[in-house]
mmCIF file of the N, C-alpha and C atoms, coordinates in Angstrom:
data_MODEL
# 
_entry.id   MODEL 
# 
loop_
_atom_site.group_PDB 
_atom_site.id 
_atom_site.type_symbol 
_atom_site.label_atom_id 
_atom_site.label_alt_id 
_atom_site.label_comp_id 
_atom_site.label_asym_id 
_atom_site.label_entity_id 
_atom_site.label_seq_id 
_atom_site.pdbx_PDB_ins_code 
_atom_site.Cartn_x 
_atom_site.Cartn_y 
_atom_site.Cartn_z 
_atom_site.occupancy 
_atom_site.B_iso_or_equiv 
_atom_site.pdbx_formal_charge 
_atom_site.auth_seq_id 
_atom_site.auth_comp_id 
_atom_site.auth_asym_id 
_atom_site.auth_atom_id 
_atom_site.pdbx_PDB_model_num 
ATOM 1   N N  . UNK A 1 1  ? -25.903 56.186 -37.743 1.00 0.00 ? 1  UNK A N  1 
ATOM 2   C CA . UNK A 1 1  ? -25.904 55.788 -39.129 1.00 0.00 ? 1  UNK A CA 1 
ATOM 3   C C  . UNK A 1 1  ? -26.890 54.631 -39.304 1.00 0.00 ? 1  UNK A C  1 
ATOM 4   N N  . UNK A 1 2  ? -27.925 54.691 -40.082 1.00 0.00 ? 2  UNK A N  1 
ATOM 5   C CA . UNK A 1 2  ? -28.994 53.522 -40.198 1.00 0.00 ? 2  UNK A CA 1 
ATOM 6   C C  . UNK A 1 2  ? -28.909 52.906 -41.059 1.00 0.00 ? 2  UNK A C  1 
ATOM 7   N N  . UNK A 1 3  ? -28.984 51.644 -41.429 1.00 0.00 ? 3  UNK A N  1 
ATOM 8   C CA . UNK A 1 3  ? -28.480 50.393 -42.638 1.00 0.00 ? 3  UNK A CA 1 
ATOM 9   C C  . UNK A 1 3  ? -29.800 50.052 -43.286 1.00 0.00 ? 3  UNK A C  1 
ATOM 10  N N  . UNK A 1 4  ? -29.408 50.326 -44.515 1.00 0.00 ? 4  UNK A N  1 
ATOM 11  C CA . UNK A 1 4  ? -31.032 49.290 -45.398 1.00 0.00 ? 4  UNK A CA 1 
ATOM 12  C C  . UNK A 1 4  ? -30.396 48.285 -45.668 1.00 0.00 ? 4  UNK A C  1 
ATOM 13  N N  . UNK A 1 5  ? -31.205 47.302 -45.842 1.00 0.00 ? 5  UNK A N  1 
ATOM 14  C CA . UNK A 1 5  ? -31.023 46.065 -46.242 1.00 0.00 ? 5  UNK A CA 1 
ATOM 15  C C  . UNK A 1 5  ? -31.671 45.909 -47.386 1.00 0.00 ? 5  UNK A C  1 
ATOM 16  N N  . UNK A 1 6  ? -31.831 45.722 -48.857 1.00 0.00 ? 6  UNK A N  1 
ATOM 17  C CA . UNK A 1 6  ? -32.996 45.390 -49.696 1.00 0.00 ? 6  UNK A CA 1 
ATOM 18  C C  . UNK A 1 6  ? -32.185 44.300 -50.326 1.00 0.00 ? 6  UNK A C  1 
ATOM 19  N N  . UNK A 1 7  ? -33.466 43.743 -51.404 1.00 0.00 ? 7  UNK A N  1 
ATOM 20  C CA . UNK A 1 7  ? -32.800 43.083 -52.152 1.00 0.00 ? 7  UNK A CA 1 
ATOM 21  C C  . UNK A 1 7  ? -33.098 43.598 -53.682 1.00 0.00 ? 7  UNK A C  1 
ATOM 22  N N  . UNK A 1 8  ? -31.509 43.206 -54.148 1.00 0.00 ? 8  UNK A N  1 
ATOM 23  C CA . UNK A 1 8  ? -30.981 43.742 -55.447 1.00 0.00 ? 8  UNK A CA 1 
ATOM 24  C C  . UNK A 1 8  ? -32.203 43.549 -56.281 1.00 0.00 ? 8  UNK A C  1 
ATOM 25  N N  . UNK A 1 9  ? -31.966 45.041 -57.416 1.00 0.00 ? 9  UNK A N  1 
ATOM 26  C CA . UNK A 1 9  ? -32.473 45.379 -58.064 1.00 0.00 ? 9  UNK A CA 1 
ATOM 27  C C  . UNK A 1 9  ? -32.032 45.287 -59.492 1.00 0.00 ? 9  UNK A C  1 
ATOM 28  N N  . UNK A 1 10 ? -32.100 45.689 -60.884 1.00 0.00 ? 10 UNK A N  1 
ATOM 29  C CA . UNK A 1 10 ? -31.628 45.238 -62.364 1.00 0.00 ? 10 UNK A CA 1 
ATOM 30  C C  . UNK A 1 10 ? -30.924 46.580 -61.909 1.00 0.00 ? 10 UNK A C  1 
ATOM 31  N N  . UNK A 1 11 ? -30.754 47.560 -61.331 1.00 0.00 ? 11 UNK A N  1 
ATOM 32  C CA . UNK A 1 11 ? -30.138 48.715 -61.462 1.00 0.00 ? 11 UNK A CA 1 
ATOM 33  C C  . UNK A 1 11 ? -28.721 48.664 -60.263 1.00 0.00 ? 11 UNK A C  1 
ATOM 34  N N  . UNK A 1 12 ? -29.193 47.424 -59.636 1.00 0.00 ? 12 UNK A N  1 
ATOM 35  C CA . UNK A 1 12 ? -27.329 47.203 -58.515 1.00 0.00 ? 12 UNK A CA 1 
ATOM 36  C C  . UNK A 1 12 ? -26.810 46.517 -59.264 1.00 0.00 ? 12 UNK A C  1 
ATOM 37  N N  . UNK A 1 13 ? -27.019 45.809 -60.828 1.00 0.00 ? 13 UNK A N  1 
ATOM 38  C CA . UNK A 1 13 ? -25.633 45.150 -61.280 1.00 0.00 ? 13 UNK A CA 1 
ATOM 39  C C  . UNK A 1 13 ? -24.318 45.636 -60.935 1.00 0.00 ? 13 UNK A C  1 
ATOM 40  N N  . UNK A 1 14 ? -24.157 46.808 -61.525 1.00 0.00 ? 14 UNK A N  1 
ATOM 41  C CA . UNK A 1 14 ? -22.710 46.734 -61.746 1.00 0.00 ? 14 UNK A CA 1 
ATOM 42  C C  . UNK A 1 14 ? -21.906 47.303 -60.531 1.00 0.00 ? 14 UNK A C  1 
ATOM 43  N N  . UNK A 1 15 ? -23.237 47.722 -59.299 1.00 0.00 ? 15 UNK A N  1 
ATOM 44  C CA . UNK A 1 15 ? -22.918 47.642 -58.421 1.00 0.00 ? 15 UNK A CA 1 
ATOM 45  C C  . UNK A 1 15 ? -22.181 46.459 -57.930 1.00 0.00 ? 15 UNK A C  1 
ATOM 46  N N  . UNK A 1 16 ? -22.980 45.466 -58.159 1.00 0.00 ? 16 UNK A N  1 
ATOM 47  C CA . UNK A 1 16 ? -23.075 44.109 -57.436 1.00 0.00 ? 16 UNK A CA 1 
ATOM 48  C C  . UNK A 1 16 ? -21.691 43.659 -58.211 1.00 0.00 ? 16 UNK A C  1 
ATOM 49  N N  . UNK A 1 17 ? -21.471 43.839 -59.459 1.00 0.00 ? 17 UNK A N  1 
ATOM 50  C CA . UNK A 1 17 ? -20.013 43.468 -59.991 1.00 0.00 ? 17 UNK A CA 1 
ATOM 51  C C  . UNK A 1 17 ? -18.726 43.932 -59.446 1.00 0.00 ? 17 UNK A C  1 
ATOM 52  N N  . UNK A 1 18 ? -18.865 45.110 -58.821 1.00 0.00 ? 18 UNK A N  1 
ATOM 53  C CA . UNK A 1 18 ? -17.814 45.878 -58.548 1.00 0.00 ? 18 UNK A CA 1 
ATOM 54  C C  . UNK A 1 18 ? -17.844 45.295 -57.308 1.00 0.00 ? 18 UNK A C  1 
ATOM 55  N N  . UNK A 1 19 ? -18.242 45.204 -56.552 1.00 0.00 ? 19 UNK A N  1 
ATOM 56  C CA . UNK A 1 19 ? -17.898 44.598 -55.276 1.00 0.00 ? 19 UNK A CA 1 
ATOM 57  C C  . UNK A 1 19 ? -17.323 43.343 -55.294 1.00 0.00 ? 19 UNK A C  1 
ATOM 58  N N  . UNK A 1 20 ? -17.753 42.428 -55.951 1.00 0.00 ? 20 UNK A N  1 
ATOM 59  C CA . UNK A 1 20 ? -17.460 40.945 -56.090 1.00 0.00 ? 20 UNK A CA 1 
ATOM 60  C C  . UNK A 1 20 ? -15.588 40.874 -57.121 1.00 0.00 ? 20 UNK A C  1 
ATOM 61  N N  . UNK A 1 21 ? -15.398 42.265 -57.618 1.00 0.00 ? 21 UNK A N  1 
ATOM 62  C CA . UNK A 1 21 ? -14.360 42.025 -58.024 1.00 0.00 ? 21 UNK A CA 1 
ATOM 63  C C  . UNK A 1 21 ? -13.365 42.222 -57.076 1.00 0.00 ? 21 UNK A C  1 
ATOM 64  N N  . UNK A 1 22 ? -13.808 43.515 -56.185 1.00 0.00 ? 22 UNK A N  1 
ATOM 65  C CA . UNK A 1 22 ? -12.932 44.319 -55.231 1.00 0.00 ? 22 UNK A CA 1 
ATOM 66  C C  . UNK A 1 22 ? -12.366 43.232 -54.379 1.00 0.00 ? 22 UNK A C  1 
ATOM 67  N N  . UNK A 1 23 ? -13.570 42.415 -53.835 1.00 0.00 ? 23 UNK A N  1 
ATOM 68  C CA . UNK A 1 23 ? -13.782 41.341 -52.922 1.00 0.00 ? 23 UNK A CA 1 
ATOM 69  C C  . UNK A 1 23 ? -12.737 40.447 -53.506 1.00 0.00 ? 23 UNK A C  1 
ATOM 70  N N  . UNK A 1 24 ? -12.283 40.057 -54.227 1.00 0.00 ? 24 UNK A N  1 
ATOM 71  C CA . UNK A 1 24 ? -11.745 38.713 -55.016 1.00 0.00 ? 24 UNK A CA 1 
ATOM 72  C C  . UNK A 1 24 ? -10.129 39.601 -54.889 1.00 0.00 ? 24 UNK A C  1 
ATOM 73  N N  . UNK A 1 25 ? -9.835  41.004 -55.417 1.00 0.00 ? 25 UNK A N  1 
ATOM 74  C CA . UNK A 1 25 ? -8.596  41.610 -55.052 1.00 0.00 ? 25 UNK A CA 1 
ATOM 75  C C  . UNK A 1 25 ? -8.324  41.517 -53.825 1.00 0.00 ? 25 UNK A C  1 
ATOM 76  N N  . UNK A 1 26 ? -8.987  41.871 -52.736 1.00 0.00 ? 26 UNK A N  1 
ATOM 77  C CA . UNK A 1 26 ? -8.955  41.947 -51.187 1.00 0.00 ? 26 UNK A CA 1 
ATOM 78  C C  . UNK A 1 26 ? -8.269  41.041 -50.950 1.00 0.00 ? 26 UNK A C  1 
ATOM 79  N N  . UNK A 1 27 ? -9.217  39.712 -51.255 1.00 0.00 ? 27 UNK A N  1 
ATOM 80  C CA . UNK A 1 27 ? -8.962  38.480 -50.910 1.00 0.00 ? 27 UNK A CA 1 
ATOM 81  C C  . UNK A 1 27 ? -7.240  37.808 -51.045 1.00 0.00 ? 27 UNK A C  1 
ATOM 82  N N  . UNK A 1 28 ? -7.148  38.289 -52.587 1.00 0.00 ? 28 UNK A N  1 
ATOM 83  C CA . UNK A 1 28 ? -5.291  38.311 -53.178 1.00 0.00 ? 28 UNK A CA 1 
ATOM 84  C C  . UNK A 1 28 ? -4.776  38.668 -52.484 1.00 0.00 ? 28 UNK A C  1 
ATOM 85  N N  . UNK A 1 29 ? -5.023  40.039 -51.878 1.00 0.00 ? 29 UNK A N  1 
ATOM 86  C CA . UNK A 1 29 ? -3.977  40.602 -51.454 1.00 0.00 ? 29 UNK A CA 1 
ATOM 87  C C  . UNK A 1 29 ? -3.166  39.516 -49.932 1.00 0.00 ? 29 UNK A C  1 
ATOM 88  N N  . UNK A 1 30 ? -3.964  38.552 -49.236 1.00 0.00 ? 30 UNK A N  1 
ATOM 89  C CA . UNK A 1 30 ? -3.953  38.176 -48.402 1.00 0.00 ? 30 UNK A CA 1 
ATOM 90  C C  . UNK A 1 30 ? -3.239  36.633 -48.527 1.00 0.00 ? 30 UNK A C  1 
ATOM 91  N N  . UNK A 1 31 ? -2.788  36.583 -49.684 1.00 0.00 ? 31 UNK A N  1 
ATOM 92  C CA . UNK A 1 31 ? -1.962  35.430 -50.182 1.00 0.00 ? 31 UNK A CA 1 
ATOM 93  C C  . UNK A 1 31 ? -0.857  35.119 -50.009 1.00 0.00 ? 31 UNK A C  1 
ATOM 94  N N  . UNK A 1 32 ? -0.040  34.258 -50.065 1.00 0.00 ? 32 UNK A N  1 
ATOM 95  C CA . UNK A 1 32 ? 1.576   34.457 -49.848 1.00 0.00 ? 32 UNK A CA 1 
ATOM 96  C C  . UNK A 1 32 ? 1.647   34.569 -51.706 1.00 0.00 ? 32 UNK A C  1 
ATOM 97  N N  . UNK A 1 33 ? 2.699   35.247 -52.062 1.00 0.00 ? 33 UNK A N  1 
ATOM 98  C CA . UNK A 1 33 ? 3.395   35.788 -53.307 1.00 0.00 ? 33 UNK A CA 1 
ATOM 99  C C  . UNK A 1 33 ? 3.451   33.875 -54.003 1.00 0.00 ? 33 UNK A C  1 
ATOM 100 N N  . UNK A 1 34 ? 3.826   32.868 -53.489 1.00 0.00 ? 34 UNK A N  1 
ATOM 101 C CA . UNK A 1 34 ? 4.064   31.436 -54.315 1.00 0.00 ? 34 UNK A CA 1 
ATOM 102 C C  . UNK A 1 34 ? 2.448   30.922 -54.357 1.00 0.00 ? 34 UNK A C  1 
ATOM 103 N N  . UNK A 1 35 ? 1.591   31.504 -53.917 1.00 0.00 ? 35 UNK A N  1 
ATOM 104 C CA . UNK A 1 35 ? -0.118  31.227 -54.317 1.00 0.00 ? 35 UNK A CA 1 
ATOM 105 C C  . UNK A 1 35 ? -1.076  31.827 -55.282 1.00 0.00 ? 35 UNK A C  1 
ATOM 106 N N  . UNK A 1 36 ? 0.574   32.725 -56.227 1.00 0.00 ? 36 UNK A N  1 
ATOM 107 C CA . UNK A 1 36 ? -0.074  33.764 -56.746 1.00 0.00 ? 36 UNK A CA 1 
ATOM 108 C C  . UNK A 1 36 ? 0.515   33.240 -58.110 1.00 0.00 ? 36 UNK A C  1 
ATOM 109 N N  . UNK A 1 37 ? 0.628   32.163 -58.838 1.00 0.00 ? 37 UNK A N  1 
ATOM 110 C CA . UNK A 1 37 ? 1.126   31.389 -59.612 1.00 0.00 ? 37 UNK A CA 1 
ATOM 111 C C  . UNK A 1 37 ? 0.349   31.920 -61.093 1.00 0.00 ? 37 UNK A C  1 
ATOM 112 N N  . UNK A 1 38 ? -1.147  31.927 -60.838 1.00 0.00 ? 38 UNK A N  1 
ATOM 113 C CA . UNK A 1 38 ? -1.985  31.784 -61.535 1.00 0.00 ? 38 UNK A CA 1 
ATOM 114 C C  . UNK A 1 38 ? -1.763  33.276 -62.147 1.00 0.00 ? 38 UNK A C  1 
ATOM 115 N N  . UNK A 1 39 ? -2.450  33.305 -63.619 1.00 0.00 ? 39 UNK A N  1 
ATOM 116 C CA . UNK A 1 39 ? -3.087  34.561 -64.698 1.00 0.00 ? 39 UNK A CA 1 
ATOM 117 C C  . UNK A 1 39 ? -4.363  34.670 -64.556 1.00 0.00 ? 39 UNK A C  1 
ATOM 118 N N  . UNK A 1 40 ? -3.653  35.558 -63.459 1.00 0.00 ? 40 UNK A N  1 
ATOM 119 C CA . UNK A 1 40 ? -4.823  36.193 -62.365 1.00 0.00 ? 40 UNK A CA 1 
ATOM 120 C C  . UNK A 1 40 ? -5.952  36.947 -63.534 1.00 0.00 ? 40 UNK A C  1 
ATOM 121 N N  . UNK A 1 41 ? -5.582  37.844 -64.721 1.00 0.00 ? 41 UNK A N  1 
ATOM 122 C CA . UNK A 1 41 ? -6.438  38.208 -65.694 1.00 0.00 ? 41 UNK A CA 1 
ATOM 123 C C  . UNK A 1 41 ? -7.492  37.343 -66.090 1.00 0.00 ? 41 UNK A C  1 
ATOM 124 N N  . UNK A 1 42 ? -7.028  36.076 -66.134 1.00 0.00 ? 42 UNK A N  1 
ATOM 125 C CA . UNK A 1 42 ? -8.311  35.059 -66.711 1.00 0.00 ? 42 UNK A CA 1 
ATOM 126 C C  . UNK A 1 42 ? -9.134  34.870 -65.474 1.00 0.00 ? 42 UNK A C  1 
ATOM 127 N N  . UNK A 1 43 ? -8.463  34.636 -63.859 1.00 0.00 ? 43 UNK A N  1 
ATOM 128 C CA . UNK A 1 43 ? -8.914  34.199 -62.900 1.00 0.00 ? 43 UNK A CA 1 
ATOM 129 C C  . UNK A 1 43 ? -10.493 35.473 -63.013 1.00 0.00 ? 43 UNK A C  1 
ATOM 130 N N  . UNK A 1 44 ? -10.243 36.999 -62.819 1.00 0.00 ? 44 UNK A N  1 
ATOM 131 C CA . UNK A 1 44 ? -10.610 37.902 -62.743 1.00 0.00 ? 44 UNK A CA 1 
ATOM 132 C C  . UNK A 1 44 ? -11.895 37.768 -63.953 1.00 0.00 ? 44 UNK A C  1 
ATOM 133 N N  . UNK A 1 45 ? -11.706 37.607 -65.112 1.00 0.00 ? 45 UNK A N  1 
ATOM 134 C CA . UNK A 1 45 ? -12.399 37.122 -66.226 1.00 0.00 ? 45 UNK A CA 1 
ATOM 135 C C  . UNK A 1 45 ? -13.632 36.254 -65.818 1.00 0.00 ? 45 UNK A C  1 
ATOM 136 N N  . UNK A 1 46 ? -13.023 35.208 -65.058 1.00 0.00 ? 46 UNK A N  1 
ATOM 137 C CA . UNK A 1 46 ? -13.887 33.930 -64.536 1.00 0.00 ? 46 UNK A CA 1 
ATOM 138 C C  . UNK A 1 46 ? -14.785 34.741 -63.646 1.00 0.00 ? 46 UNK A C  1 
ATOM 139 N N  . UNK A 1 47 ? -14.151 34.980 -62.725 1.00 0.00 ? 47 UNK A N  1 
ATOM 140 C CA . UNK A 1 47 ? -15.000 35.448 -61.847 1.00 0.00 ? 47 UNK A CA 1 
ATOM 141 C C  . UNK A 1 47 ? -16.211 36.682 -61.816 1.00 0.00 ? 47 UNK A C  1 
ATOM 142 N N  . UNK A 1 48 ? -15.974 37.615 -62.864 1.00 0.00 ? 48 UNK A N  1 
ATOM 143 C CA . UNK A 1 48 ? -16.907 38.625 -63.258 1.00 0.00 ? 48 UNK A CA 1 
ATOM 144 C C  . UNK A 1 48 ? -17.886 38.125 -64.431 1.00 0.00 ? 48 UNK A C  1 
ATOM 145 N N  . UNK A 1 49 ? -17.549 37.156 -65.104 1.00 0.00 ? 49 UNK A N  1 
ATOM 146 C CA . UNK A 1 49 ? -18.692 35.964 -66.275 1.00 0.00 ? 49 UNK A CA 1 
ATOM 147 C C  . UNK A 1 49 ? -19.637 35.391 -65.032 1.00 0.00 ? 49 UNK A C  1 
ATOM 148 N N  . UNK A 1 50 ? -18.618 34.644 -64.020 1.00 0.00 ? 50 UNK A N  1 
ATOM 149 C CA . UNK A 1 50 ? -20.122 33.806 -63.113 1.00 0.00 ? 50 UNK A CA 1 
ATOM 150 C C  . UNK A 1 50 ? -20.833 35.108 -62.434 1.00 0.00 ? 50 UNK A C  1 
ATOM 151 N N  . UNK A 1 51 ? -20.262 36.089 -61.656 1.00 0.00 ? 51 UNK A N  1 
ATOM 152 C CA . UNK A 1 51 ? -21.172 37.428 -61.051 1.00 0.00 ? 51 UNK A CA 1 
ATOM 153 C C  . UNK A 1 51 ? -22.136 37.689 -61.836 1.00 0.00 ? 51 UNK A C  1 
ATOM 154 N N  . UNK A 1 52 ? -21.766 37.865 -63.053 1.00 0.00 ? 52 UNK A N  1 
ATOM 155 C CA . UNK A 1 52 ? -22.853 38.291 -63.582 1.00 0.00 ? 52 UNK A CA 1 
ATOM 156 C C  . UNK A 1 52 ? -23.923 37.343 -64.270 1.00 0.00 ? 52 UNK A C  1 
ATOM 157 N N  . UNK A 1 53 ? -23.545 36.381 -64.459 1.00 0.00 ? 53 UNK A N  1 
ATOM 158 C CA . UNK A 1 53 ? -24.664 34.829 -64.218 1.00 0.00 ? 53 UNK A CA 1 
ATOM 159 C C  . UNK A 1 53 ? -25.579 34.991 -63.368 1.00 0.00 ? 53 UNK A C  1 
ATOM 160 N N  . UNK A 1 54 ? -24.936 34.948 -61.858 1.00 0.00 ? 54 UNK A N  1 
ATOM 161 C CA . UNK A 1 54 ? -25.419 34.946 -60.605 1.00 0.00 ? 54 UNK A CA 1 
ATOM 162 C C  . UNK A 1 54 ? -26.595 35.707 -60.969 1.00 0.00 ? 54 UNK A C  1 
ATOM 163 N N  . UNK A 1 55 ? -25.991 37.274 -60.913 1.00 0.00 ? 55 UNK A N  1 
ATOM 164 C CA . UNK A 1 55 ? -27.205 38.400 -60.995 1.00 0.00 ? 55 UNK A CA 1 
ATOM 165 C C  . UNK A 1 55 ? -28.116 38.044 -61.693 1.00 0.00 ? 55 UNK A C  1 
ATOM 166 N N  . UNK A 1 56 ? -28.069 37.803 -63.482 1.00 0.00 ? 56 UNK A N  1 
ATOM 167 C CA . UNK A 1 56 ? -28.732 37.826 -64.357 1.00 0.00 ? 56 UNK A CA 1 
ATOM 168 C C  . UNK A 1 56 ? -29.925 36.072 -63.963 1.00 0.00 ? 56 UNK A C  1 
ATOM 169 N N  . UNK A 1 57 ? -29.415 35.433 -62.959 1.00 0.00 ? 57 UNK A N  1 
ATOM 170 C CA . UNK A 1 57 ? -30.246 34.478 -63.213 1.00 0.00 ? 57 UNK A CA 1 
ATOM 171 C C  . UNK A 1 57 ? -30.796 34.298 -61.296 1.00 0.00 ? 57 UNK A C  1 
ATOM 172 N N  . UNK A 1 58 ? -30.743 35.319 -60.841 1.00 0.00 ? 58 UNK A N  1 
ATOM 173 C CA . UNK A 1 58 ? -31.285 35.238 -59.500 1.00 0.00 ? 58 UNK A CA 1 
ATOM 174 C C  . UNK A 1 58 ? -32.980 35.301 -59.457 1.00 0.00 ? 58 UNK A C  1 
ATOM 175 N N  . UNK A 1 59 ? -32.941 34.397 -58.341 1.00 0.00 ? 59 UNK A N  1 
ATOM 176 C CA . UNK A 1 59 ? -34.814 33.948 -57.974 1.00 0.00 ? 59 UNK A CA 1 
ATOM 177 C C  . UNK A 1 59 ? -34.917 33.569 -56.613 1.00 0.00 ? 59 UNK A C  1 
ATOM 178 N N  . UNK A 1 60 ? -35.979 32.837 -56.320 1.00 0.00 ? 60 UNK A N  1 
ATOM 179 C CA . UNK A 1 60 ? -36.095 32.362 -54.891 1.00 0.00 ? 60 UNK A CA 1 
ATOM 180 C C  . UNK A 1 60 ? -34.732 31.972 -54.450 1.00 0.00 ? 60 UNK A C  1 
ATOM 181 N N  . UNK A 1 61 ? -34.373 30.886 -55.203 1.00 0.00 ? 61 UNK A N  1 
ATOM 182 C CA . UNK A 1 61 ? -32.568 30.149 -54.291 1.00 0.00 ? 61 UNK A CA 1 
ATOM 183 C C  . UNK A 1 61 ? -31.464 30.539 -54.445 1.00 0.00 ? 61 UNK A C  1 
ATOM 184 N N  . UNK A 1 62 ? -31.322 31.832 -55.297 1.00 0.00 ? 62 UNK A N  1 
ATOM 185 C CA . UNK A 1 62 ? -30.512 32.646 -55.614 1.00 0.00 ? 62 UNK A CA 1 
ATOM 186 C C  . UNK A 1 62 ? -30.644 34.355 -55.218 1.00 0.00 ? 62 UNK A C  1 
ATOM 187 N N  . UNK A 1 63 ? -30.456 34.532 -53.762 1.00 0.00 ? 63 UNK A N  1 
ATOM 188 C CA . UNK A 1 63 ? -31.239 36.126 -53.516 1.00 0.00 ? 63 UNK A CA 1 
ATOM 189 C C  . UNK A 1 63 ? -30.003 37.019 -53.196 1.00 0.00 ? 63 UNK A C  1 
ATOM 190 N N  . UNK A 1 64 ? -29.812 38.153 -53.814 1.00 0.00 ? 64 UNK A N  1 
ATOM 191 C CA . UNK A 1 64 ? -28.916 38.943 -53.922 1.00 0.00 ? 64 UNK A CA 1 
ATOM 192 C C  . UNK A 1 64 ? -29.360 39.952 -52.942 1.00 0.00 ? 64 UNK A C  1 
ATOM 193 N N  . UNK A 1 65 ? -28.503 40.593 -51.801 1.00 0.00 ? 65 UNK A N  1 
ATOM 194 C CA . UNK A 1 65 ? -29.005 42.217 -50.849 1.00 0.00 ? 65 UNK A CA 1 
ATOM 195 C C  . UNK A 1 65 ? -27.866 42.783 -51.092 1.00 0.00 ? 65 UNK A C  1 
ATOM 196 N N  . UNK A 1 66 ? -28.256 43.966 -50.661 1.00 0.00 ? 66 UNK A N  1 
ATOM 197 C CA . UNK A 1 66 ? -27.766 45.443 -50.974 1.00 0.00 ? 66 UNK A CA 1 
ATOM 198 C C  . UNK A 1 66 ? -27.926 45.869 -49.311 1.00 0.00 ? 66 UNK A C  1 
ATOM 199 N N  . UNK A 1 67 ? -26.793 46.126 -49.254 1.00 0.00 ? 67 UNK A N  1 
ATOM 200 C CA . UNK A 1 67 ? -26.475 47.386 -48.019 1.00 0.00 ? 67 UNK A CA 1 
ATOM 201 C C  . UNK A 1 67 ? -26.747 48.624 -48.182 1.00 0.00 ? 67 UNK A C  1 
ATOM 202 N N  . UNK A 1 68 ? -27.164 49.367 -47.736 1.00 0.00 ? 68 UNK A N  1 
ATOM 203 C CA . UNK A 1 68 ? -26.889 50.485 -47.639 1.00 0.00 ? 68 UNK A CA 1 
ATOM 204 C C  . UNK A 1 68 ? -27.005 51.786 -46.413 1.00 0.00 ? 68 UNK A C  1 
ATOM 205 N N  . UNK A 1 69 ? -26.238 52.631 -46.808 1.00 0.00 ? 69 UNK A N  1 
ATOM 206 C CA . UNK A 1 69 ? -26.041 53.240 -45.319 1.00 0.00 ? 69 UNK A CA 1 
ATOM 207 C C  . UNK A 1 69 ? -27.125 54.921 -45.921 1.00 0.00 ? 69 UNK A C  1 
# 
């Protein structure tokens, strides 16, 4: 199986969103139940507004890659 490496394109957004959300569920899941206090909906909110910051304002000090198999 051979891996590309590139870097993101205007067409991996929502690639690049979907991962960063999955990533942030993953992450929950690995919590104890009393760390889970928060409205996780807004948390989720937050976190897909800055992703897509990120993307929309990436340059030299901001470089986004893409895997692929």
């Amino acid at each position: 199986m051979e891996v590309t490496i590139r870097r993101a394109v205007d067409s991996d957004e929502e690639i690049f969103i979907d991962f960063v959300l999955k990533l942030s569920e993953y992450n929950r899941t690995n919590h104890n139940n009393e760390c889970k206090y928060d409205n996780y909906e807004f948390v989720i909110n937050s976190i897909q507004r800055k992703a897509y910051e990120t993307f929309d304002n990436r340059n030299e000090d901001i470089i986004i890659f893409i895997a692929e198999l």
